[in-house]
ZATI-928411 format. One record per residue (C-alpha): y, x, z; chain; residue number from 1; residue in three letters. Coordinates in pm, 1 decimal. Each point is the difference from the previous one (the first is absolute). Layout:
BEGIN
         Y         X         Z  c    k    r
         Y         X         Z  A  NUM  ala
...
// end
This chain:
BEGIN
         Y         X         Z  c    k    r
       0.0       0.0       0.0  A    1  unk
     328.8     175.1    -140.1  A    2  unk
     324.0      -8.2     249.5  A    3  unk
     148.7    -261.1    -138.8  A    4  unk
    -305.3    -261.4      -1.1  A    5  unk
     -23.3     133.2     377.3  A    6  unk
     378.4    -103.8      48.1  A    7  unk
     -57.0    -349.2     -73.9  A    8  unk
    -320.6     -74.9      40.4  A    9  unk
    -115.1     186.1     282.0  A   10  unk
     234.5    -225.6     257.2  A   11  unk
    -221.8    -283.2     -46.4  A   12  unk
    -358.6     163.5      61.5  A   13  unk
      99.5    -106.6     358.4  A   14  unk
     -73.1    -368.5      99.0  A   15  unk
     337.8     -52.4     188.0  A   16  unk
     157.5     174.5    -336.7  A   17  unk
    -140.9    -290.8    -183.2  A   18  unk
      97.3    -271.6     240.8  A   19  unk
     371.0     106.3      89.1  A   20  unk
      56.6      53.6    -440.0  A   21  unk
    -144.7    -359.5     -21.1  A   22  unk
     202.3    -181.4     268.7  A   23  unk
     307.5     220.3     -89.3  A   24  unk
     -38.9    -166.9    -404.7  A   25  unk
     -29.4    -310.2     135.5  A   26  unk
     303.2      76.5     218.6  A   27  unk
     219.2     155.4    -316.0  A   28  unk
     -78.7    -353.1    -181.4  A   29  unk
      45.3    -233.1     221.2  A   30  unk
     305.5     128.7     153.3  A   31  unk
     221.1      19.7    -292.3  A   32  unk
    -150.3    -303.7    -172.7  A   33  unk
     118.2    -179.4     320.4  A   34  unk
     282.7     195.0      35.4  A   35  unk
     116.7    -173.1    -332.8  A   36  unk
      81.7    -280.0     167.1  A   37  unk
     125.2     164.5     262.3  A   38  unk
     253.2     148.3    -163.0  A   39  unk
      94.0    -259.7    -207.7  A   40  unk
      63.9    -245.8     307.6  A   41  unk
     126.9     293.7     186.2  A   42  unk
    -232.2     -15.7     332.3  A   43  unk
     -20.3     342.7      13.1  A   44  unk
      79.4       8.0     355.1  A   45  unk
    -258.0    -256.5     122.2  A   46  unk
    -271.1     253.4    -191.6  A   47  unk
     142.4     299.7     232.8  A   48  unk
      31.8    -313.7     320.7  A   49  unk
    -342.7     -90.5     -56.0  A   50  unk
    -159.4     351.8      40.7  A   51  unk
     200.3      59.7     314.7  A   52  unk
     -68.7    -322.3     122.1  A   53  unk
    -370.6       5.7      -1.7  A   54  unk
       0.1     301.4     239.6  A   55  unk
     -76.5    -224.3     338.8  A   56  unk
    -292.1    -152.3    -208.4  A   57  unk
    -116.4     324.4     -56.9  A   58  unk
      51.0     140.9     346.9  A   59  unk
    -174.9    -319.2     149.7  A   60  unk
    -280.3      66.6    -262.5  A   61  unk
     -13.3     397.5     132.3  A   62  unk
       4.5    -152.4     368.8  A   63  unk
    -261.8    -186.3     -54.5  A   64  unk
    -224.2     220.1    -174.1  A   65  unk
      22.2     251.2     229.9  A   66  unk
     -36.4    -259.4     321.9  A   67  unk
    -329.0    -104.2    -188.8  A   68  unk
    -136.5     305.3    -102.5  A   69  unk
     -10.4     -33.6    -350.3  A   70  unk
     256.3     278.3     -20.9  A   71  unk
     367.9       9.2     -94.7  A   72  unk
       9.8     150.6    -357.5  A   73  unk
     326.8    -182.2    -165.5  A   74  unk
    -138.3      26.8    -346.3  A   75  unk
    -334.5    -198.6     116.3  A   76  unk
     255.5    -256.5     208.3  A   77  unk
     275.6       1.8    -225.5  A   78  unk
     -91.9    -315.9    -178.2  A   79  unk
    -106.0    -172.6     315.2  A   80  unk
     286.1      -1.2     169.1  A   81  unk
     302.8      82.4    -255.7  A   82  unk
    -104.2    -295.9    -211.4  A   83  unk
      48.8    -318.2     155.7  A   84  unk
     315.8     191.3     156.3  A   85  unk
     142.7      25.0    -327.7  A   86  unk
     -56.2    -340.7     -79.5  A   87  unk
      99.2    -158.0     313.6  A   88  unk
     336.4     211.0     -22.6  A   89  unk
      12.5    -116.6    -405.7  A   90  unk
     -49.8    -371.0     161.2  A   91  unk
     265.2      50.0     279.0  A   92  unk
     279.1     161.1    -274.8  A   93  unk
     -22.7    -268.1    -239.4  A   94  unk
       2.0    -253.5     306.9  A   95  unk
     303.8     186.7      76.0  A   96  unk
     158.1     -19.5    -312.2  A   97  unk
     -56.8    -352.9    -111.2  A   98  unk
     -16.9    -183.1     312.9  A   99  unk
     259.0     170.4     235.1  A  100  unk
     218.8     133.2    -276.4  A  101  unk
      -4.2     362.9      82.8  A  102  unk
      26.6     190.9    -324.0  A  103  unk
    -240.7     236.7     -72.7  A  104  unk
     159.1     316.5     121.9  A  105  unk
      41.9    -115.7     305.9  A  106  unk
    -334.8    -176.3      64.7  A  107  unk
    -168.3     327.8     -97.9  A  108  unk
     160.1     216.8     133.8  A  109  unk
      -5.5    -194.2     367.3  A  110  unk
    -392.3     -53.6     -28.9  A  111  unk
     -29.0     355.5    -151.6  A  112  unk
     146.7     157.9     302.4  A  113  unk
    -118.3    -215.1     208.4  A  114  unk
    -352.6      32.3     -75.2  A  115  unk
       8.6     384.1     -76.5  A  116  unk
     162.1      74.9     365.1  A  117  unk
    -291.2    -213.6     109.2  A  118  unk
    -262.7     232.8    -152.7  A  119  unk
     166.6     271.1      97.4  A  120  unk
       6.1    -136.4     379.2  A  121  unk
    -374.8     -73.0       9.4  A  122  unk
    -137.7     298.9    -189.3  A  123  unk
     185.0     222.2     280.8  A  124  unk
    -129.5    -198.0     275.8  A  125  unk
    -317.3      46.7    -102.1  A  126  unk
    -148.2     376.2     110.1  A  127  unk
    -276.1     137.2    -133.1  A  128  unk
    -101.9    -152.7    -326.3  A  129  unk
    -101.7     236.2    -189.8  A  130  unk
     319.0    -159.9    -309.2  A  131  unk
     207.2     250.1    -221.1  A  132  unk
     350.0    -145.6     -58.9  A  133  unk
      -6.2     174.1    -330.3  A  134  unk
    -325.8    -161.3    -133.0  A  135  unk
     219.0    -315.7      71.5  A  136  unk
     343.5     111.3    -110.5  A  137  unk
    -143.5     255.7    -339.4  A  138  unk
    -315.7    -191.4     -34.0  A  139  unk
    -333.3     156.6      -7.1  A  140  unk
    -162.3    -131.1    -311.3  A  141  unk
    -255.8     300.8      22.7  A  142  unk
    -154.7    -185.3     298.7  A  143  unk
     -97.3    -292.3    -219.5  A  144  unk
    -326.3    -154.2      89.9  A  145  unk
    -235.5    -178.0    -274.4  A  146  unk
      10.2    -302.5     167.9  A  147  unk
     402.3     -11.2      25.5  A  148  unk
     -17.2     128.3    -374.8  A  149  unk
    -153.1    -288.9    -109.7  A  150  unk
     189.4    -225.3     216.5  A  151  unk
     327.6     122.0    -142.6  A  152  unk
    -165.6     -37.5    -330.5  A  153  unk
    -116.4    -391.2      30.3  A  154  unk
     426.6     -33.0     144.1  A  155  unk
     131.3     187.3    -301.9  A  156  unk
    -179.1    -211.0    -229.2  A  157  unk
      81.3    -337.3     155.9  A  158  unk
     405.3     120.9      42.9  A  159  unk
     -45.7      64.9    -400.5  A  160  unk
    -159.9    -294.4     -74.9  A  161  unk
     241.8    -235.1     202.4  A  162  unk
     313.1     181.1    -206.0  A  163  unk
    -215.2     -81.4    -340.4  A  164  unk
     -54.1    -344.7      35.1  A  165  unk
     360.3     -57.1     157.6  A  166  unk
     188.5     201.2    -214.2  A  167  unk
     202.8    -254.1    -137.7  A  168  unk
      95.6    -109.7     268.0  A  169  unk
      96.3     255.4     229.4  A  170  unk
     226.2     138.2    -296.3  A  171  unk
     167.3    -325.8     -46.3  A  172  unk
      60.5      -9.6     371.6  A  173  unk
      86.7     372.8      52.5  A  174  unk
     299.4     -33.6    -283.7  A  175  unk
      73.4    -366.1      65.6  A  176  unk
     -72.6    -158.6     321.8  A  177  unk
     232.0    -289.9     -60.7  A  178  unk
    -164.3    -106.2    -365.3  A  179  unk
    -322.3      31.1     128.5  A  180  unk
     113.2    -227.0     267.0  A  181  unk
     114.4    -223.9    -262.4  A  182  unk
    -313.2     -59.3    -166.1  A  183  unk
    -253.5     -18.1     286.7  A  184  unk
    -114.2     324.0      79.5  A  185  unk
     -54.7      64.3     353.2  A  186  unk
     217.7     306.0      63.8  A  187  unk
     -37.4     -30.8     326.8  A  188  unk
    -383.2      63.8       0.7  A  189  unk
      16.0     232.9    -280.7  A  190  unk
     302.7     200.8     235.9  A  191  unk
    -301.4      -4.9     276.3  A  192  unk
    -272.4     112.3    -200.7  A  193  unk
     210.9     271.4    -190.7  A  194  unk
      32.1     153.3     400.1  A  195  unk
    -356.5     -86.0      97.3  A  196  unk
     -47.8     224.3    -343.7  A  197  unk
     227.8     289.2     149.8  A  198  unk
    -121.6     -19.3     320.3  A  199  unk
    -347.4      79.4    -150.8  A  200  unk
      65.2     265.5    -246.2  A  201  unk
     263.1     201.3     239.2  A  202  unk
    -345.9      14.3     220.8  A  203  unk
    -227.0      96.4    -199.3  A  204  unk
     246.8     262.4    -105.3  A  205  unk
      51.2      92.4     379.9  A  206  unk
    -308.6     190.5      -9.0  A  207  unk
      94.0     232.0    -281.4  A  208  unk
     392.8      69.6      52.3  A  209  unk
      76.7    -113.8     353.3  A  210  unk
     260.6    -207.1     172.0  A  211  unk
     258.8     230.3    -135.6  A  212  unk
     -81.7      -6.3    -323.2  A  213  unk
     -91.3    -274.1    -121.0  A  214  unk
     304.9    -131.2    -138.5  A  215  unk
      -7.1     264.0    -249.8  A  216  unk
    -294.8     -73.4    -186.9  A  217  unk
      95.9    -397.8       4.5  A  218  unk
     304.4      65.2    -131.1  A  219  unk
      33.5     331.1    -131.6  A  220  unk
    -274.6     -37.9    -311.3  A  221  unk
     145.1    -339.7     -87.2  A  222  unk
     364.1      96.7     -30.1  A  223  unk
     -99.8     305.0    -233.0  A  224  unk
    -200.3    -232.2    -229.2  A  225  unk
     334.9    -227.6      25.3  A  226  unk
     218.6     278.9    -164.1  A  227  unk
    -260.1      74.9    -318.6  A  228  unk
     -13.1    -428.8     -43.2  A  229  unk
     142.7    -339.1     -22.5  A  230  unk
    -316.0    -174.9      11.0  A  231  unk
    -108.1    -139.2     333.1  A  232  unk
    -398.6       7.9    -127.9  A  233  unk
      31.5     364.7     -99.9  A  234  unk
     163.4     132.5     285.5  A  235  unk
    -244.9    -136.1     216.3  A  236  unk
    -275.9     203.8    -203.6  A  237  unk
     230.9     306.5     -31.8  A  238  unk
      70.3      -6.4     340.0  A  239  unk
    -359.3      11.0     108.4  A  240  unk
    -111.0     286.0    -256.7  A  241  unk
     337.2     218.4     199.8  A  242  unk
    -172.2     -96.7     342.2  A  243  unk
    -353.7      29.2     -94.5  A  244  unk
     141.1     399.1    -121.5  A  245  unk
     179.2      70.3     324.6  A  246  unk
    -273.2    -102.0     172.3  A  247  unk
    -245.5     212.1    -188.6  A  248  unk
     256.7     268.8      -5.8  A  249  unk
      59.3     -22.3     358.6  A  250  unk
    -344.7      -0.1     104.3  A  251  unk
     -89.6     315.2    -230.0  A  252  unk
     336.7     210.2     103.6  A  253  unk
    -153.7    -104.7     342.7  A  254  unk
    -326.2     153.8     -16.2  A  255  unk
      97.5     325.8    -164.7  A  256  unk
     302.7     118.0     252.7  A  257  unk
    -147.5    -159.7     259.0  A  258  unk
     331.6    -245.9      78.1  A  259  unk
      -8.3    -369.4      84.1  A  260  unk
     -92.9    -243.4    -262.3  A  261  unk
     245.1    -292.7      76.3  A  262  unk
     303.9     215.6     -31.0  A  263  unk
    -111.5     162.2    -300.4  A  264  unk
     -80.5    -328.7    -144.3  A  265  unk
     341.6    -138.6     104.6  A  266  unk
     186.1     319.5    -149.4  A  267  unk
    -194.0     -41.8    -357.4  A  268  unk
     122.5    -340.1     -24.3  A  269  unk
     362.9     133.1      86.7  A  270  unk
     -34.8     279.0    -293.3  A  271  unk
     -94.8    -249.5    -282.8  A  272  unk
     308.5    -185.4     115.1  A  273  unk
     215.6     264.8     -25.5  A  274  unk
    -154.0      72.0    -301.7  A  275  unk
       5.6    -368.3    -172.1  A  276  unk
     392.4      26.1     111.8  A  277  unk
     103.3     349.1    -179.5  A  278  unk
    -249.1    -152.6    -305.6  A  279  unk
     224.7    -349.6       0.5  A  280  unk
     343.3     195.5      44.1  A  281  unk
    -108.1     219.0    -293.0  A  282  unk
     -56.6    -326.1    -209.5  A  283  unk
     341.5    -121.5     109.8  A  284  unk
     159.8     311.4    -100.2  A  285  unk
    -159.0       9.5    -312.4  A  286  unk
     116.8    -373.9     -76.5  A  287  unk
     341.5      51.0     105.5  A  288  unk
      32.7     335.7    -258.8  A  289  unk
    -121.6    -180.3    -292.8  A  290  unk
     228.7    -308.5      51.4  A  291  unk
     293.3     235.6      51.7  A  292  unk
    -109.5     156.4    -338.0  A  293  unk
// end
């Protein structure tokens, strides 16, 4: 096997190698085909809100574990307990929102506080569980078990086939809440379900990039497919080819220097941004030349 065959296919001769690249794909898609939304309706805040907010069901999940003797590994509790945290805070915001008349801003950022001081509070109280704050704030997709990969794999497939068969809809709602209104649709249920969505997918993506993190695979990907296109369809799929790359990217950077995976992940994503930008400033320049000739 030559060096280069080595370089990239060695990594994955290693069961956890195989696992992490799988749930970290799966991440890189569904992030940024999400994130389309996302960035569209501008909720970038509740994605970053959610993952902070889940952080007391994840210490509770941790607490538990550990008080039970199944052990307190956050990648094998992560879903457990961050899950129907991020829903529940998904359920209270858009209670928040539509019911009390809070705007957005503030209801997330009250619950997001409120709930991350919270985790913060009972993960200190608690001695001697054997928890690294940095699996939960970098992620530790290496720690991936088969089980949780095929978990996240059954959730990845049902967030993608929710946003096929409501496409439509969501868009329509996402651009114009008010005519949707008009004819019927049930924006208030699609506004819920588009947050159940987010609370699921900034989860799942919890175990690869972290609390921290997150936020930039959600929206990063999707805002660097919105620069190359107009079209809502094809940004979604050019978003998830950038993410599926950082991931990959991240994951093999990772493995060769021996550096964290969720950071490296979140910094690929950032360079094709940077990139897409100085490509689409280029174009403009061009453009602006020839009209002036």
């Amino acid at each position: 096997m030559d060096i280069i065959t080595e370089a990239f296919v060695g990594p994955f001769q290693y069961p956890f190698m195989l696992r992490a690249l799988i749930v970290s794909v799966l991440v890189g898609i569904m992030c940024p085909a999400l994130g389309a939304y996302v960035v569209v309706r501008g909720l970038g805040f509740m994605g970053d809100g959610l993952a902070h907010g889940v952080l007391p069901g994840l210490a509770l999940a941790v607490i538990i574990g550990g008080a039970i003797g199944v052990g307190a590994n956050v990648s094998g509790l992560q879903l457990a307990g961050a899950l129907p945290a991020a829903l529940v805070m998904a359920v209270l915001s858009g209670y928040l929102i539509r019911r009390v008349g809070v705007s957005e801003d503030t209801s997330v950022g009250i619950l997001f506080a409120g709930l991350f001081a919270l985790g913060l509070v009972m993960l200190t109280a608690t001695r001697g569980l054997p928890v690294s704050l940095d699996d939960i704030l970098l992620g530790n997709v290496l720690g991936v078990s088969q089980e949780e990969m095929f978990v996240t794999l059954g959730l990845a497939a049902s967030v993608l086939l929710v946003l096929f068969f409501l496409h439509k809809e969501l868009v329509f709602a996402n651009f114009d809440p008010l005519g949707a209104s008009v004819i019927g649709l049930p924006t208030e249920m699609l506004e819920y379900i588009l947050l159940g969505l987010l609370a699921v997918v900034v989860v799942l993506a919890l175990q690869a990039v972290g609390i921290v993190l997150v936020i930039s695979m959600l929206i990063t990907p999707a805002a660097t497919a919105s620069l190359l296109t107009r079209s809502f369809p094809a940004a979604m799929i050019i978003g998830a080819v950038f993410g599926s790359a950082s991931a990959i990217a991240g994951l093999y950077i990772s493995y060769h220097f021996n550096l964290p995976s969720g950071p490296l992940m979140a910094l690929t994503a950032t360079t094709f941004f940077v990139l897409a930008v100085v490509y689409k400033s280029q174009i403009a320049g061009r453009l602006q030349r020839s009209m002036a000739t």
